[in-house]
C-alpha positions, 0 to 999 in steps of 0.5 A: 607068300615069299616074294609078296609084298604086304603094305609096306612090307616085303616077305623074303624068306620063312622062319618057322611055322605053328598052329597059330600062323606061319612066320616070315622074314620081311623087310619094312620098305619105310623105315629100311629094317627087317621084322618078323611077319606072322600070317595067321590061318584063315580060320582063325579070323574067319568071321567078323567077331574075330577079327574085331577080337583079333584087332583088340588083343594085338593093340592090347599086346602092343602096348606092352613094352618090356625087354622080355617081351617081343614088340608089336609093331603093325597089324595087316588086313590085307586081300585076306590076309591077316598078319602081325608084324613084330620085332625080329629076334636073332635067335633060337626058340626055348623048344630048340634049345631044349631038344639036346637036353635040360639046362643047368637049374641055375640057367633054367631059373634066370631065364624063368624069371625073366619069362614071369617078369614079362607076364608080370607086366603084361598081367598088370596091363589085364592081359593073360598069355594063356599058351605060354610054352618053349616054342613061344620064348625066343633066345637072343644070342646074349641068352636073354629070354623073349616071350611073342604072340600074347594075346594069339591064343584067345583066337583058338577055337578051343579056348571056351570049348567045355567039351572034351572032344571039341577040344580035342578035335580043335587041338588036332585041327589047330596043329599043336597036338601035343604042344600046347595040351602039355602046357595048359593049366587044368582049368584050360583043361577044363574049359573053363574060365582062366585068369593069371594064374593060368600062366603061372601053372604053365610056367611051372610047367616050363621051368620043369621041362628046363631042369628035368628035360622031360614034360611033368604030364607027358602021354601019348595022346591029347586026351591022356594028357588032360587026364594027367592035367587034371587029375594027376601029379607029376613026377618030384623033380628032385627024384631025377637025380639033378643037383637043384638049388635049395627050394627048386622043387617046392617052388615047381610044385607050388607053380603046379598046384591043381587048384588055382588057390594053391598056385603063387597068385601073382607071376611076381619074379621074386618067387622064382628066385632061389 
């Protein structure tokens, strides 16, 4: 692909690859500025009801227009190649950052509410993330927090399988084996359908991984990970001897209630301020 040119846009070099595409450095020819290109898999737009989902979640995504929002700028179709062109962030991914270890809770929550003003927005115009996780918040060198591929996940397969090992299998197939299982909400779990409040529960998810360092429903397999979604509790953060903000650990469980009526059921900022 590196050397390619796509419509207007030359591949120069690869920035990172997932379940749901690899991403490449470009250079739009037209208007002499660099963007990101996501080249999605062949089986994610592998037939004709796909593609026509792939087109209305991208133009859907691509009126969202926020600072904690990666912007949309062009979908390709292209000799097979299906690909969304975005805006190009210098930075670093939420999940490298946390690699070292937690942020500081006060740190954690700023880039929480950035995150959830961004949902706010995009849940406004009716459309609902749905794998939102570290590896899809991008870090600006100023640290501000920028949330891509909204929309991306509902071309997973396994998104509307009610069957465990379909799910499973379609996770495994899919590359995100452990990382966007851990994410889910318990109705994504499940199979079922989901709506904003999916999102807050994978915030909630977020937001403790940031502070404790350490995933609320961590286990060694796919499966065990959607027993723990869905019928266990995690850990109390405040048990892990972290210094948190007044209300920290209430807001958390709340964010990470089971049933979707326990959840806050709106991803308004002002919740996650503490």
């Amino acid at each position: 692909m590196i050397g390619r040119t796509l419509s207007h846009y030359q591949v120069i070099g690869e920035l990172g690859a997932g379940g749901m595409g690899v991403v490449y450095r470009a250079r739009d020819t037209l208007l002499q500025r660099f963007v990101a290109l996501k080249v999605l898999p062949a089986d994610a737009v592998a037939d004709e009801k796909r593609q026509q989902r792939f087109l209305q979640e991208a133009r859907a995504a691509s009126a969202l227009n926020h600072p904690h929002i990666v912007t949309i700028y062009d979908v390709i179709h292209e000799d097979g190649v299906n690909a969304i062109v975005m805006e190009l962030i210098e930075g670093t991914s939420l999940l490298h950052r946390l690699l070292p270890g937690p942020l500081p809770p006060r740190q954690a929550l700023a880039i929480a509410r950035q995150i959830a003003d961004a949902l706010a927005v995009a849940h406004a115009a009716g459309i609902v993330h749905r794998d939102l996780k570290p590896a899809n918040v991008i870090l600006t060198e100023r640290g501000h927090a920028k949330v891509l591929d909204f929309g991306i996940a509902k071309l997973d397969p396994m998104r509307g399988s009610t069957d465990e090992g379909t799910r499973t299998a379609a996770l495994t197939v899919m590359g995100a084996v452990l990382g966007t299982a851990a994410y889910m909400s318990p109705e994504q779990a499940r199979g079922e359908p989901v709506d904003a409040r999916t999102d807050i529960f994978s915030l909630g998810v977020v937001l403790y991984e940031m502070v404790s360092g350490r995933s609320p429903f961590s286990a060694p397999s796919i499966t065990a990970i959607l027993h723990k979604l869905i019928y266990e509790e995690p850990q109390d953060i405040s048990t892990f001897g972290v210094e948190l903000p007044p209300g920290l650990s209430a807001t958390v469980q709340r964010a990470l209630a089971k049933d979707p009526g326990g959840r806050f059921q709106t991803m308004d900022a002002r919740h996650w301020i503490r």
